[in-house]
C-alpha positions as CSV (number, residue, x, y, z in Angstrom):
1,X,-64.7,126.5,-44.2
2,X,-65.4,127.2,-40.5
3,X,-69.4,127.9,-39.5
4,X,-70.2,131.5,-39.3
5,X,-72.8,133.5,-37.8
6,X,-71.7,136.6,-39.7
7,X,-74.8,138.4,-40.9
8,X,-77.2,136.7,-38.9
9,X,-79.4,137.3,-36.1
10,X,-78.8,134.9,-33.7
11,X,-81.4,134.9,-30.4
12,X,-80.7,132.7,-27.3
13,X,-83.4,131.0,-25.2
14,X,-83.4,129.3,-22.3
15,X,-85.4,126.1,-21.9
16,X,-87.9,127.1,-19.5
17,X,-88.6,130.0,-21.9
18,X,-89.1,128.3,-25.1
19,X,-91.4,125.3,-23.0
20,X,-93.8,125.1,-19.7
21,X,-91.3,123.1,-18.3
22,X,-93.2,123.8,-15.0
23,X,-93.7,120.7,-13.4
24,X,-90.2,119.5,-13.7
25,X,-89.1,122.4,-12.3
26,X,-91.7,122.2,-9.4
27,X,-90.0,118.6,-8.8
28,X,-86.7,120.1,-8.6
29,X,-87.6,122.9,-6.2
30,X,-89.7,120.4,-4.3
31,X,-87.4,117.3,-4.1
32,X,-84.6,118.1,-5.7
33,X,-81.7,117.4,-8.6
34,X,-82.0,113.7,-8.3
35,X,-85.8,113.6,-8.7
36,X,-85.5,116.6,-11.4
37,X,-83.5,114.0,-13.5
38,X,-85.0,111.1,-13.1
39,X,-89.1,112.8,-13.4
40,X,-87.2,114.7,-17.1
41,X,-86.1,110.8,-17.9
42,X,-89.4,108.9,-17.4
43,X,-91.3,111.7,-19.4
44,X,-88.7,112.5,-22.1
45,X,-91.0,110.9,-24.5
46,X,-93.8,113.6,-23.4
47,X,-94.3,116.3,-25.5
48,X,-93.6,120.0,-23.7
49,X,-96.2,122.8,-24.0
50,X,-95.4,126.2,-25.8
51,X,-93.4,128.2,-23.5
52,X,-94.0,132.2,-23.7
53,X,-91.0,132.7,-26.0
54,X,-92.1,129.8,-28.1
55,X,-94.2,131.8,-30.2
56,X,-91.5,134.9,-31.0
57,X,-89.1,132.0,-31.8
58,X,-91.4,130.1,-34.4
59,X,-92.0,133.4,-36.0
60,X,-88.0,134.4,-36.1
61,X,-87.3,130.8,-37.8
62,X,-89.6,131.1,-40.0
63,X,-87.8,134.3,-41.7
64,X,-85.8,131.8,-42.8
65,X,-88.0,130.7,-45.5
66,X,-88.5,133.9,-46.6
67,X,-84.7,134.4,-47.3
68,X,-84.2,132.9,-50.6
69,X,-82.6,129.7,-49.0
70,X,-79.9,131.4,-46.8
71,X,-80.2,130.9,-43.2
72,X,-80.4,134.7,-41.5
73,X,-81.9,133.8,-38.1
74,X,-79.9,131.5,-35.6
75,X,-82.1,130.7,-32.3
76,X,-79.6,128.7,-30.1
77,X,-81.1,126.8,-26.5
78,X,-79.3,127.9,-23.5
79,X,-80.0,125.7,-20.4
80,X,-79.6,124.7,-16.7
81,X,-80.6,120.4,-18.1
82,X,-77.6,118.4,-18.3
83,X,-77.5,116.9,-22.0
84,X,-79.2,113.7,-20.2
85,X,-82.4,115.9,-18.8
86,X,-82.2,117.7,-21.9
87,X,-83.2,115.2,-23.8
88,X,-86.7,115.7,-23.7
89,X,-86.0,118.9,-25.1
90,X,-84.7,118.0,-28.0
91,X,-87.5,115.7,-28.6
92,X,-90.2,118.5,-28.1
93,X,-87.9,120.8,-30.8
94,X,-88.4,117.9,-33.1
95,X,-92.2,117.4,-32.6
96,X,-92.6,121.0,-33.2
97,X,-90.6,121.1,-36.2
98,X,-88.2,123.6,-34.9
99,X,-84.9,123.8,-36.7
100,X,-82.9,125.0,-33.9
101,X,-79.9,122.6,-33.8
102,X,-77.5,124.0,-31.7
103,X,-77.5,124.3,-27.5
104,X,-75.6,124.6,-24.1
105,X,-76.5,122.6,-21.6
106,X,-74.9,123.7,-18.5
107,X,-75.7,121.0,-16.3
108,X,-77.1,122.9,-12.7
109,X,-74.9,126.5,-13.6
110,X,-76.1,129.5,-15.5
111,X,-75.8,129.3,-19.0
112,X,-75.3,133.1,-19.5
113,X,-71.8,132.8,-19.9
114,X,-72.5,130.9,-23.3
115,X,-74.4,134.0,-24.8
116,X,-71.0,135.6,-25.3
117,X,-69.3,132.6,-26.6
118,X,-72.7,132.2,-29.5
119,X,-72.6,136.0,-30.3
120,X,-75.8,136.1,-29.7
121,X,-78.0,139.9,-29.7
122,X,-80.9,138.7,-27.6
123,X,-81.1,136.2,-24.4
124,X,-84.3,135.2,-23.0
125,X,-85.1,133.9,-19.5
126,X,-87.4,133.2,-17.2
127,X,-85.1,133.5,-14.5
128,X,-83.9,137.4,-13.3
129,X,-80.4,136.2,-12.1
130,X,-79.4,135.0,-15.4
131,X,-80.8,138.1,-17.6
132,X,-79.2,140.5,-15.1
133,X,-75.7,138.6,-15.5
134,X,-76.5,138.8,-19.2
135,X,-76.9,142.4,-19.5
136,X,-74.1,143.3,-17.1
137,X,-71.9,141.6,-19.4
138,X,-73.4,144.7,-22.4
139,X,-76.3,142.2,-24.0
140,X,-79.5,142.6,-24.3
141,X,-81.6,140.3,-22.4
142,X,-85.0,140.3,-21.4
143,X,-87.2,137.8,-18.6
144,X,-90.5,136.6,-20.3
145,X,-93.1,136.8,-18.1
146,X,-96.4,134.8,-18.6
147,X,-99.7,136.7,-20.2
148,X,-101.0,137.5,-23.4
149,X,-99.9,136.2,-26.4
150,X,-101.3,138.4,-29.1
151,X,-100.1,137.8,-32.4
152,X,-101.4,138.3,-36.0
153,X,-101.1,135.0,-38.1
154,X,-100.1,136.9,-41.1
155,X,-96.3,135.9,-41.0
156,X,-95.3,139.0,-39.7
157,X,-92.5,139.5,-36.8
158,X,-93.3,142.7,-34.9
159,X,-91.3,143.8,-31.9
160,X,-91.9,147.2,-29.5
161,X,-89.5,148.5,-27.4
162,X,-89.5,151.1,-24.9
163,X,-87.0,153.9,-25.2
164,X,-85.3,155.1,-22.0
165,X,-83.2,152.5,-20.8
166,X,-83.5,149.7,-23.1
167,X,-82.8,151.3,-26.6
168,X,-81.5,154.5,-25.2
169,X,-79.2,154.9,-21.9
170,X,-81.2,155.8,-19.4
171,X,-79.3,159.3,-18.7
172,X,-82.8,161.4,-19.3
173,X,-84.6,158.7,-17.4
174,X,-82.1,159.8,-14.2
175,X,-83.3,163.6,-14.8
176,X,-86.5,163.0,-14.6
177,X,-86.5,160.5,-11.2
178,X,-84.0,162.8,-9.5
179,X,-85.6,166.7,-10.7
180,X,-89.2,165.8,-12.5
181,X,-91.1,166.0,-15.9
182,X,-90.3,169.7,-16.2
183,X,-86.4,169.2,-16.0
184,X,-86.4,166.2,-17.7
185,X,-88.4,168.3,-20.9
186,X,-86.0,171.4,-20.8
187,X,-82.8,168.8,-20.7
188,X,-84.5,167.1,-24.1
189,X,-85.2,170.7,-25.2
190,X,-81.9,171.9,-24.7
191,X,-80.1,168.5,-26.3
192,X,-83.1,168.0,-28.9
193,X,-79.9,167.9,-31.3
194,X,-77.0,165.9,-29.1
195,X,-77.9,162.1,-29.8
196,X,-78.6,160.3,-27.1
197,X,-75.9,156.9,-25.7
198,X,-77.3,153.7,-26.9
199,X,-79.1,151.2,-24.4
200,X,-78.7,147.7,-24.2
201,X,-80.9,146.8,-26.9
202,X,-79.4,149.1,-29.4
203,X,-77.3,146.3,-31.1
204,X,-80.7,144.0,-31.3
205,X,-82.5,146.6,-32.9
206,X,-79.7,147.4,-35.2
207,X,-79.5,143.7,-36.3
208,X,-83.0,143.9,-36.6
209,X,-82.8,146.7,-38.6
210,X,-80.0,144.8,-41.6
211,X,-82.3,142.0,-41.4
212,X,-85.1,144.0,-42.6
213,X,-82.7,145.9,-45.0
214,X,-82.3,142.3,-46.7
215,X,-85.9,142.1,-48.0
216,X,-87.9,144.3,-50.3
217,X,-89.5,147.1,-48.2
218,X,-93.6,145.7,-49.0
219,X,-92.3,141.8,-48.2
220,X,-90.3,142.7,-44.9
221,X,-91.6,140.2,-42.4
222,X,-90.5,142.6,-39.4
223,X,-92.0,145.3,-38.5
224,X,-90.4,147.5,-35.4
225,X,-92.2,149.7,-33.5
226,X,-91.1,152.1,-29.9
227,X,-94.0,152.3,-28.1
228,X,-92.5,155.4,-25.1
229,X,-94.1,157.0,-22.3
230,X,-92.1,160.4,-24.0
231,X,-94.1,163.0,-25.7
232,X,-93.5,166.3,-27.7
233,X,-91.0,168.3,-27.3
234,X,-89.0,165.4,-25.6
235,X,-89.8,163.1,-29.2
236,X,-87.2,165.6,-31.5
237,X,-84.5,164.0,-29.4
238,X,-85.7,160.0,-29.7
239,X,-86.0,160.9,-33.8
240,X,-82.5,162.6,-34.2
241,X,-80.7,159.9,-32.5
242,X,-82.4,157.2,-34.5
243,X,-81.0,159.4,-37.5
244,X,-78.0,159.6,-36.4
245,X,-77.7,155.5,-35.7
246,X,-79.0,155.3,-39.4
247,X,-81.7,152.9,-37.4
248,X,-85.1,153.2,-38.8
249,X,-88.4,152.0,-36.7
250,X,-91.6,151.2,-38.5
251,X,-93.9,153.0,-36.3
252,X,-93.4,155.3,-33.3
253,X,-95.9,156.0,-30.3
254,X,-95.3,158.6,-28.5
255,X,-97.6,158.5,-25.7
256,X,-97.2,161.0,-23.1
257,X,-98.0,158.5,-19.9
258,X,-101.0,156.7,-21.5
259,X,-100.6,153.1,-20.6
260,X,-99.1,151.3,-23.3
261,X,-101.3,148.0,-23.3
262,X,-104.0,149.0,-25.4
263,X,-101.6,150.3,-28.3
264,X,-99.3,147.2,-27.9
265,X,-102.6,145.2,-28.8
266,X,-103.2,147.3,-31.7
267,X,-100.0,147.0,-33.2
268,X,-99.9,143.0,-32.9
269,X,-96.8,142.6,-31.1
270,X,-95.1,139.3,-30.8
271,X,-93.0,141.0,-28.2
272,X,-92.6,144.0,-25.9
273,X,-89.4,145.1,-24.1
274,X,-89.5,147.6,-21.0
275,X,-87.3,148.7,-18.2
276,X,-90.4,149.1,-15.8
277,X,-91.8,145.8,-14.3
278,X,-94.8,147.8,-13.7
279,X,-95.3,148.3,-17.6
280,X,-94.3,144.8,-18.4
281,X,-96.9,143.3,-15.7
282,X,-99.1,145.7,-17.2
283,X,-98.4,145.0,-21.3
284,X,-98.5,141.4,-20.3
285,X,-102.6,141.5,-20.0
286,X,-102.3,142.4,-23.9
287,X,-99.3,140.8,-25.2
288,X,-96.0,138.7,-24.4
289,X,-93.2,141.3,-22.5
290,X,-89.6,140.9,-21.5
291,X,-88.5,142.7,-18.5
292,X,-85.1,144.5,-18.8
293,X,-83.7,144.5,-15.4
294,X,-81.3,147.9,-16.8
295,X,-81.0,151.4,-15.4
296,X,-82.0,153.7,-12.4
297,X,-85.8,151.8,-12.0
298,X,-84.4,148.7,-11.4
299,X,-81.6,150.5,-9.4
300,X,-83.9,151.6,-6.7
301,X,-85.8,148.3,-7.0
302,X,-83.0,145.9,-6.3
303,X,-82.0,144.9,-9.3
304,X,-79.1,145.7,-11.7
């Protein structure tokens, strides 16, 4: 029978996310393709650092052991290295113990296009072109930046996502740029019970979501949270649309503007997703972010 993905949660990576591939990249801006390839050849039997993605994808294979056998989490390695160049790698998955076994090495071209092609819920990048061509194509994608890297060693995979534009459209986001926090809390007011459009991490969390429906609720090795600059009244909305997805979230913060480091910390996340670079830059003194270059704040910033 054909390989399937069906039922799984498969997360894409790029190489420079999962490894410090930093100096090799620092010979390719510096000198170029040829000396890129021939520095990756004389130190493919150098073992790569930990990238900032490498500890969110160590924690999402090991689910797998958890999962009476079966194989529910895919992470796939999407990456500018030819096969050659990539190499070294491979041989840094293997020191690590990593059983990712699948890739797409795109030799000098974006490998976005391949994300598609895998079926993949999740890309992540350190490079902003990439994610943006990810997400414009309707999947979620994120660009790790470096920082923090707070995570409990209790086997546990928690995620936090912001709300407007990444798990919801960022419709009320537009309201309250264009008119202000008083129009922006009548509009949730007035649609408390109209559920909002998805964002583009809806179908992560939702995959998520039947991943942690597969394990007993007190053995779940996810936990979700949405950690949201919202507040009452404008949290009724957020909770009936959840409902409404048949989505649930571990734990919700509403926070009313506070900034969101602090609580990140103290939930233990492995990984925080936010429209705003300024919240990312911000979260990242706490804990590892992905920036969603999505909606109206990246509009008026130059991005997507």
């Amino acid at each position: 029978m054909p390989v399937s993905f069906d039922g799984k949660l498969v997360v894409a990576i790029s190489s420079r996310a999962l490894f410090d591939l930093s100096d090799s990249h620092k010979v390719y801006l510096e000198q170029g393709l040829d000396a890129f390839q021939d520095y990756q050849i004389e130190h493919e039997e150098e073992v790569l650092k930990p990238g900032d993605a490498f500890p969110l994808a160590k924690k999402l294979l090991a689910i797998n052991d958890l999962a009476d056998g079966e194989g529910r989490v895919e992470v796939i390695l999407l990456s500018r290295n030819s096969s050659d160049t990539g190499l070294r790698v491979f041989n840094s998955i293997e020191h690590y113990g990593l059983p990712i076994t699948r890739a797409a090495f795109a030799s000098g071209e974006s490998p976005h296009r391949y994300v598609s092609a895998f079926g993949a819920h999740l890309f992540l990048s350190t490079d902003p072109d990439d994610v943006r061509q990810v997400l414009e194509a309707g999947y979620a994608a994120a660009t790790i930046l470096s920082g923090g890297q707070c995570q409990r060693e209790d086997g546990v995979l928690r995620v936090a996502f912001d709300g407007d534009a990444v798990l919801f459209s960022d419709e009320s986001e537009q309201i309250f740029q264009s008119d202000g926090l008083a129009a922006f809390t009548e509009n949730e007011k007035r649609s408390a019970r109209t559920p909002m459009n998805g964002g583009p991490f809806k179908p992560f969390l939702a995959a998520l979501h039947q991943l942690q429906k597969s394990f007993p609720h007190d053995q779940c090795p996810i936990r979700t949270a949405l950690v949201t600059a919202r507040s009452a009244p404008a949290h009724e909305r957020v909770v009936r649309t959840l409902r409404e997805w048949d989505i649930r979230l571990d734990e919700s913060l509403f926070l009313g503007g506070l900034p969101k480091g602090d609580f990140l910390r103290a939930f233990g996340a492995d990984m925080f997703f936010d429209d705003q670079q300024g919240h990312c830059e911000s979260a990242a003194e706490h804990v590892a972010a992905g920036h969603v270059p999505h909606g109206i704040s990246n509009l008026a910033n130059g991005g997507q």
